[in-house]
C-alpha positions in Angstrom: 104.1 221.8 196.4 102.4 224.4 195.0 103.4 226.6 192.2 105.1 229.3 194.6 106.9 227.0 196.3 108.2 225.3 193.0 109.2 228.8 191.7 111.1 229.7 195.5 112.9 226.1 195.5 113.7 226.6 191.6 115.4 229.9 192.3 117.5 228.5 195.3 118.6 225.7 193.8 119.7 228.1 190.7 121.1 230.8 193.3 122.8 227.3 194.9 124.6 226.4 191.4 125.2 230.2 190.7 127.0 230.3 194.4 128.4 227.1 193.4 130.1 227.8 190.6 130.7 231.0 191.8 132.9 229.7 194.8 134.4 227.0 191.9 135.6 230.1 190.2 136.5 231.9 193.0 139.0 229.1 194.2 140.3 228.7 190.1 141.1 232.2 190.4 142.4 232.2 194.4 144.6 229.2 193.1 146.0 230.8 190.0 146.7 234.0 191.8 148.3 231.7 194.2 150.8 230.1 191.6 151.7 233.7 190.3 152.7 234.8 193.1 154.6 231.8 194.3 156.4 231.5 190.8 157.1 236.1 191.1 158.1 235.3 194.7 160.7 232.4 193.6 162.1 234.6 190.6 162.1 237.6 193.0 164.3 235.1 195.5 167.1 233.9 192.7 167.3 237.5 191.4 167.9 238.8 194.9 170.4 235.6 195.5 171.5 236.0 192.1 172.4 239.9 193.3 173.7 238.4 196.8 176.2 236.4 194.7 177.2 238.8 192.6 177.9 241.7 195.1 179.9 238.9 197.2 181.8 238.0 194.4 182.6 241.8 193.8 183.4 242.1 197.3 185.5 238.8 197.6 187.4 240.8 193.9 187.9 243.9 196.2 189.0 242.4 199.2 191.3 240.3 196.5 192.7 243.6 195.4 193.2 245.3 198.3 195.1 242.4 199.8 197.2 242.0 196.9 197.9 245.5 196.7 199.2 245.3 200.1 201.5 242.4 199.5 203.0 244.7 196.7 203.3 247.5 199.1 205.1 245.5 201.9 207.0 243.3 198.5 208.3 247.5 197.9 209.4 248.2 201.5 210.8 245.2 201.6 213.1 246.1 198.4 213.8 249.5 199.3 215.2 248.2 202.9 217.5 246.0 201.3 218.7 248.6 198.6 219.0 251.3 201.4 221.0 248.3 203.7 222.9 248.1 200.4 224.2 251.6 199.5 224.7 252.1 203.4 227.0 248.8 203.1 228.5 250.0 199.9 229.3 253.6 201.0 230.7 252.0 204.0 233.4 249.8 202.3 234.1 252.7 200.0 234.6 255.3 202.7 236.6 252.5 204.6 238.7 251.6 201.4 242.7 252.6 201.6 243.3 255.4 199.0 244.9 253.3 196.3 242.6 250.8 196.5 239.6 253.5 196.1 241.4 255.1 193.0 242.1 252.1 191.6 238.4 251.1 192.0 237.5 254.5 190.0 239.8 254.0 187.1 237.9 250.8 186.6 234.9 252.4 186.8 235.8 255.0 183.9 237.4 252.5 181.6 234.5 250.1 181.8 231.8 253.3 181.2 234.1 253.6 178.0 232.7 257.6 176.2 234.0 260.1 173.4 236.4 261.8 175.8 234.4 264.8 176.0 232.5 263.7 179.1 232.8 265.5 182.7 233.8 263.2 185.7 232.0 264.8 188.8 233.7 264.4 192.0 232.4 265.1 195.7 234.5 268.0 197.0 237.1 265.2 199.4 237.2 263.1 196.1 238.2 266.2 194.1 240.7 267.6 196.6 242.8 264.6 197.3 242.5 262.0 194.4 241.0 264.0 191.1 244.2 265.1 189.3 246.1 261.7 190.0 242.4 260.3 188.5 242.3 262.5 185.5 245.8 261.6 184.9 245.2 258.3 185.3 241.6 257.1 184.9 240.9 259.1 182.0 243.7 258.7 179.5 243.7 254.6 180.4 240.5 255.2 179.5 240.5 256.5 176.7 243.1 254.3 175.4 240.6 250.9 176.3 237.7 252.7 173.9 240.8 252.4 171.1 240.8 256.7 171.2 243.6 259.1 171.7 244.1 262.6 172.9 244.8 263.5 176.4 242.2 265.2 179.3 242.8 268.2 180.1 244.8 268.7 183.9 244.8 271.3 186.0 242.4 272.1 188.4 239.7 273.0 186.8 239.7 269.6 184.5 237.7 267.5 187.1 235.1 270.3 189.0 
C-alpha cells in the first residue's frame, strides 16, 4: 500500500466510525424520542379516560336527577289524586248528610276552632239561607261558652253573610 492508499483507507475507516457512531446516535435518539412519545401518548390515554369517566359519571348524576325528579313528579300526582278523591268523597258525605246531622257537624267545628268571638263564620249562600241563624244561635254561643267567654253573637240576618 502506498501512501495514498493508506491516507483513502484511513479516511474510510474514520468516515466508517463517524457513520457508525452516527447511526449509534441516531438510534439513542430514535429510541428516546420513542419512549417520550409512548409515555405522552399513555398520559394522553388516562387523561382522556380519566375525562371519559368523569363526564359518565356526570352523566350517570344527571340521568340520577332526572329520574329522581320524575319519581317526585309522579310521588305529587299521585298525592294530589288522592286528596282530590278525598275532598270529592268528603263533599259527597257532606252534601248527602241529613240537616241535623250537618249542623251538628258545624257546631263542632266552631267549638273546636275555639276564637275571641269577634270572628266572621262564612257560609255558602244554601248554608246561609237554610241553616246560618239556627248556627249562629247555636254554634257560636256554645262556642263561646267552651273557650270559657261570654257575650252573645249578633242574630239577624246580616250576623252570618
Amino acid at each position: 500500500m502506498n501512501g495514498m492508499e493508506k491516507i483513502t483507507a484511513r479516511m474510510k475507516e474514520d468516515a466508517a466510525r463517524s457513520l457508525s457512531e452516527l447511526n449509534a446516535q441516531t438510534e439513542q435518539e430514535l429510541r428516546r424520542i420513542r419512549e417520550e412519545s409512548a409515555a405522552r401518548a399513555e398520559k394522553e390515554r388516562e387523561t382522556a379516560g380519566g375525562r371519559a369517566h368523569l363526564a359518565a359519571q356526570e352523566r350517570y348524576e344527571r340521568l340520577c336527577s332526572a329520574a329522581e325528579m320524575e319519581t317526585r313528579k309522579l310521588t305529587l300526582s299521585a298525592k294530589q289524586k288522592v286528596l282530590a278523591e278525598t275532598y270529592d268523597r268528603a263533599l259527597e258525605i257532606l252534601c248527602s248528610m241529613p240537616r241535623e246531622q250537618y249542623l251538628s257537624l258545624l257546631v263542632r267545628l266552631l267549638k273546636a276552632a275555639g276564637g275571641k268571638g269577634n270572628e266572621k263564620i262564612a257560609l255558602n249562600a244554601k248554608d246561609r239561607d237554610e241553616i246560618g241563624e239556627t248556627l249562629v244561635e247555636q254554634g257560636a254561643e256554645r262556642a263561646l261558652y267552651a273557650c270559657g267567654r261570654s257575650g252573645r253573637y249578633p242574630r239577624g240576618p246580616r250576623a252570618y253573610k
